[in-house]
FIBATOR-638972 format. One line per field, with one value per residue: residue number from 1; residue in one letter; x, y, z of N, C-alpha, C in turn. Coordinates in Angstrom, 2 decimals. Layout:
REM FIBATOR-638972
nr <- NUM,...
rest <- A,...
neast <- X,...
nnorth <- Y,...
nup <- Z,...
caeast <- X,...
canorth <- Y,...
caup <- Z,...
ceast <- X,...
cnorth <- Y,...
cup <- Z,...
REM end
This chain:
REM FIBATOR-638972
nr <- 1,2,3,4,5,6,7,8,9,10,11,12,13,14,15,16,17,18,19,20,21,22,23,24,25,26,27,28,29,30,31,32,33,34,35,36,37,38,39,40,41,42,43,44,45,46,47,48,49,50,51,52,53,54,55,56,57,58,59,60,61,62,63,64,65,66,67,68,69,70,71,72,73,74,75,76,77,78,79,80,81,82,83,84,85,86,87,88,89,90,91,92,93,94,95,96,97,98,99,100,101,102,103,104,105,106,107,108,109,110,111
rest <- X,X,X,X,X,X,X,X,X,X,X,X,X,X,X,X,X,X,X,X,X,X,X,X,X,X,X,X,X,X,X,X,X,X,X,X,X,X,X,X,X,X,X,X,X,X,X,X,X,X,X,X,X,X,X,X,X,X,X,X,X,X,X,X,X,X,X,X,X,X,X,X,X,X,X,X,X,X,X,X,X,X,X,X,X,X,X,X,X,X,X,X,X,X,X,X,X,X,X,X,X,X,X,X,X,X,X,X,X,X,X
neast <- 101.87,102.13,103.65,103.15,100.97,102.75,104.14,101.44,100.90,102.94,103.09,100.51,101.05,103.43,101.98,99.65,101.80,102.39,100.41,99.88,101.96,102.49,101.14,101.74,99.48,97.72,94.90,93.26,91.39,89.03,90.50,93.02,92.98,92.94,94.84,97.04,95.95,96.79,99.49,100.92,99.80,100.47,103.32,103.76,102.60,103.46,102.36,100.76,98.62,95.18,93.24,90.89,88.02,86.29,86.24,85.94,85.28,86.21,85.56,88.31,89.78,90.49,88.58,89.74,88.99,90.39,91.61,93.48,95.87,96.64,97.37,98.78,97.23,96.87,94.53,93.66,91.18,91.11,93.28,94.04,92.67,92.30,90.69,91.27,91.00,91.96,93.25,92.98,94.97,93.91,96.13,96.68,98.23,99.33,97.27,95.79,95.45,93.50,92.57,89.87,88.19,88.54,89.06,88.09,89.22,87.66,84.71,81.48,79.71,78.27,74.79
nnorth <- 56.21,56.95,58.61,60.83,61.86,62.97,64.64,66.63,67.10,68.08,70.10,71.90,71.90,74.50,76.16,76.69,77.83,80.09,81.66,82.52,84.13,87.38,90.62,88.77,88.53,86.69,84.42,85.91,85.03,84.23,82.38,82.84,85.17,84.77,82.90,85.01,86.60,85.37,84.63,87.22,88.53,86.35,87.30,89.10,89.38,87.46,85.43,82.14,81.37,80.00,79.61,80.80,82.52,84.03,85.77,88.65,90.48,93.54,97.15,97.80,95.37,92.89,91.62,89.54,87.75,86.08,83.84,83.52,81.80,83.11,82.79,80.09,77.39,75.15,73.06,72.56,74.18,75.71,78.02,80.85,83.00,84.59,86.97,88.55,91.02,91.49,93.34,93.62,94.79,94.86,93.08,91.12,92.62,93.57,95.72,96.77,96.18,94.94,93.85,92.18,90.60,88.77,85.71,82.66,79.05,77.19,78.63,79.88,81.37,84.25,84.77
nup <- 78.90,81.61,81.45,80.20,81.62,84.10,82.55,82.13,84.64,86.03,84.44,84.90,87.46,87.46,86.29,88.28,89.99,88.60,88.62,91.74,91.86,92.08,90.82,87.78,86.31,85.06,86.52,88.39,90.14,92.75,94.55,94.06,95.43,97.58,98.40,97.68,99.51,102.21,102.04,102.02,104.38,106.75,106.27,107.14,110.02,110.98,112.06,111.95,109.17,109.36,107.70,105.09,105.60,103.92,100.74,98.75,95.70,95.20,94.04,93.26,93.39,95.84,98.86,101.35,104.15,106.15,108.66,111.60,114.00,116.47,119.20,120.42,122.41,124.73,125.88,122.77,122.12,123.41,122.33,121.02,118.15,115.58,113.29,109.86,108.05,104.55,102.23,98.82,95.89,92.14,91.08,92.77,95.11,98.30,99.96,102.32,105.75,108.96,111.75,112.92,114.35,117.58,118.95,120.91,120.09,120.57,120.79,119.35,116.98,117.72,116.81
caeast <- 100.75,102.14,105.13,102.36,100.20,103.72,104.30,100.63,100.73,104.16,102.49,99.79,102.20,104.09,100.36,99.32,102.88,102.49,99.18,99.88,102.95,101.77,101.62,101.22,98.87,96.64,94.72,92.80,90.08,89.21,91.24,94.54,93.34,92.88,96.11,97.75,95.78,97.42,100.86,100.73,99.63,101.45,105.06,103.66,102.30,104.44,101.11,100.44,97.17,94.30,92.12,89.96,86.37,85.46,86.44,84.44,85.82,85.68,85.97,89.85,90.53,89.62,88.64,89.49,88.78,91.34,91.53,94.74,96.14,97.43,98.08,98.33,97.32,96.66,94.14,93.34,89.97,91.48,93.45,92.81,92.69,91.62,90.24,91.96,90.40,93.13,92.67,94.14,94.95,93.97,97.31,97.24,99.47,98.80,96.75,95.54,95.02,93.38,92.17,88.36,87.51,89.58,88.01,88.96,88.77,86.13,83.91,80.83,79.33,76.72,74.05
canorth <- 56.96,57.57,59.60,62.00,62.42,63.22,65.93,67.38,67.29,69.16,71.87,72.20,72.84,75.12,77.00,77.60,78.58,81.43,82.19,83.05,85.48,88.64,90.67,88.16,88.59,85.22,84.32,87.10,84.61,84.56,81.18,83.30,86.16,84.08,82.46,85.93,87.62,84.42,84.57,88.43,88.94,85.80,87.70,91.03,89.21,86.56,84.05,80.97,81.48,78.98,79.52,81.82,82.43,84.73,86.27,89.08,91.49,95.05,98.02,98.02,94.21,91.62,91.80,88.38,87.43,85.21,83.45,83.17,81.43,83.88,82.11,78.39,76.94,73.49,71.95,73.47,74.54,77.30,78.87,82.31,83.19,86.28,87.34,89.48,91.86,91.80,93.98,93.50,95.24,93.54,92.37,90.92,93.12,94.18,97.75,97.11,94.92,95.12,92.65,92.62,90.14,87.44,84.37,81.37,78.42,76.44,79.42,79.65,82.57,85.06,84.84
caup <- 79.45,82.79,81.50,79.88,82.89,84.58,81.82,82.50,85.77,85.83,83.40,85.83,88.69,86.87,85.78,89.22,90.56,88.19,89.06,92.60,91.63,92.21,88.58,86.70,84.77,84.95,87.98,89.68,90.39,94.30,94.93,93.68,96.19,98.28,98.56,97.68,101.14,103.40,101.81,102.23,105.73,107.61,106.37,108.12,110.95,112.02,112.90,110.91,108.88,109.47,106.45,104.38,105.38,102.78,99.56,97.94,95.02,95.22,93.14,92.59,93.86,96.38,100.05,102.00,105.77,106.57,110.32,112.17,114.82,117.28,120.37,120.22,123.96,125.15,124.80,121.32,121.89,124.31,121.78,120.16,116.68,115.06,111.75,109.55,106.53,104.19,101.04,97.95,94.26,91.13,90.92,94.21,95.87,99.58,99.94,104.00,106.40,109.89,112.77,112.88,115.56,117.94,119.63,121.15,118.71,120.64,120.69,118.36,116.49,118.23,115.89
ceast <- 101.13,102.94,104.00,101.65,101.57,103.76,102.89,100.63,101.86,104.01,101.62,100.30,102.09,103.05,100.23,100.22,102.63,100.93,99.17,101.17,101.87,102.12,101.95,100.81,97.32,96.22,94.10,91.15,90.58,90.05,92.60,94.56,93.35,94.24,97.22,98.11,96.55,98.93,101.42,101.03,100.54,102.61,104.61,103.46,103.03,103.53,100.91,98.97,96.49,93.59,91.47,88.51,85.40,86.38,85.40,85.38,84.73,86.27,87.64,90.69,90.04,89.86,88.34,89.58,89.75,91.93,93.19,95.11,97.26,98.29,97.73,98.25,96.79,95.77,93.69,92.31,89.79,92.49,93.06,93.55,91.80,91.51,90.46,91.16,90.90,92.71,93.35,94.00,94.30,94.96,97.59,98.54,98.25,98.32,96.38,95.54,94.64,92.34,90.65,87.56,88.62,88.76,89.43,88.34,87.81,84.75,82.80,80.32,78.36,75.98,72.68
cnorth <- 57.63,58.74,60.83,62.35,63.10,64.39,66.66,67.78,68.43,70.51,72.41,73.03,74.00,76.42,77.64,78.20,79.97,82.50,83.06,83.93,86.57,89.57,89.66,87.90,87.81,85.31,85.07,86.31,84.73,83.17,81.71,84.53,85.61,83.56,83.75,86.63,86.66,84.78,85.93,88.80,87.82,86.34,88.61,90.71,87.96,84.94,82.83,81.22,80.13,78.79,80.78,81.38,83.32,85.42,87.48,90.20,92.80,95.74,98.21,96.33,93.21,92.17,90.42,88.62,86.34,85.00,83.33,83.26,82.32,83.67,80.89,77.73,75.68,73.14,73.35,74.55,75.54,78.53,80.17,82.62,84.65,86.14,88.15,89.79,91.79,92.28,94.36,94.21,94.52,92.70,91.19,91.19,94.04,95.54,97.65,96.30,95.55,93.60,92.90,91.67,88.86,87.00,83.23,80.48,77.51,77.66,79.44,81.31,83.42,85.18,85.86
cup <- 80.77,82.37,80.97,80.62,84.00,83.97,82.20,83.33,86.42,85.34,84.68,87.55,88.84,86.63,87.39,90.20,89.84,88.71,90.57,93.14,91.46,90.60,87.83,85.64,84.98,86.63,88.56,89.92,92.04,94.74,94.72,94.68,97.38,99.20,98.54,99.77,102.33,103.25,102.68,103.52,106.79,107.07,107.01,109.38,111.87,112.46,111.73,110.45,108.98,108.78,106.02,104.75,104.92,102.07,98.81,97.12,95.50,93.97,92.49,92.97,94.34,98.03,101.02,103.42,105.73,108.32,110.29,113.90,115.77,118.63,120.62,122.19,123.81,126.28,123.56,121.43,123.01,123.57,121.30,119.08,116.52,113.70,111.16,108.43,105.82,102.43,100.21,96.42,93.42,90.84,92.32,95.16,97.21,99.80,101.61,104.47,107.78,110.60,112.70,114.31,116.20,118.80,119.96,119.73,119.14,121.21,119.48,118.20,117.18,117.07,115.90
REM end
């Protein structure tokens, strides 16, 4: 039993490695653009990404917000991070990207 949960689990891998190859094929759910728009933009930008805080398809693709850690300072909660647009094909291949807002990270939202 274990050796077959070993083999599934291996398939499974193997499944969402392909998924977050760009052309593909499989995958254009927002968890694959997701992961596409991070991969994407930290090689252009050099910054470590911090997360996705939104996903929304558009007419030819996907349009994620994705935070990133721009200048790491000490104590944490003086850092600054910024929020990136990053806008992608159906294939998840890169079409734009631009900065939209930067904050420290113990800052809260204007509401």
């Amino acid at each position: 039993m274990a050796e077959r949960e070993r083999r599934t689990s291996g398939a499974e891998t193997s499944r969402r490695t392909r998924e977050r190859e760009p052309g593909s094929g499989s995958g254009s759910g927002p968890e694959q653009a997701a992961g596409h728009a991070c991969d994407r933009l930290a090689a252009l930008i050099t910054h470590p990404t911090e997360g996705v805080s939104a996903v929304r398809r558009t007419e030819d693709g996907w349009r994620v917000s994705v935070d990133v850690l721009e200048v790491a300072r000490i104590p944490d909660t003086t850092s600054l991070l910024a929020t990136y647009e990053v806008d992608l094909d159906q294939r998840g291949e890169l079409r734009e990207y631009r900065r939209i807002r930067r904050y420290r990270r113990g800052a809260a939202d204007d509401c």
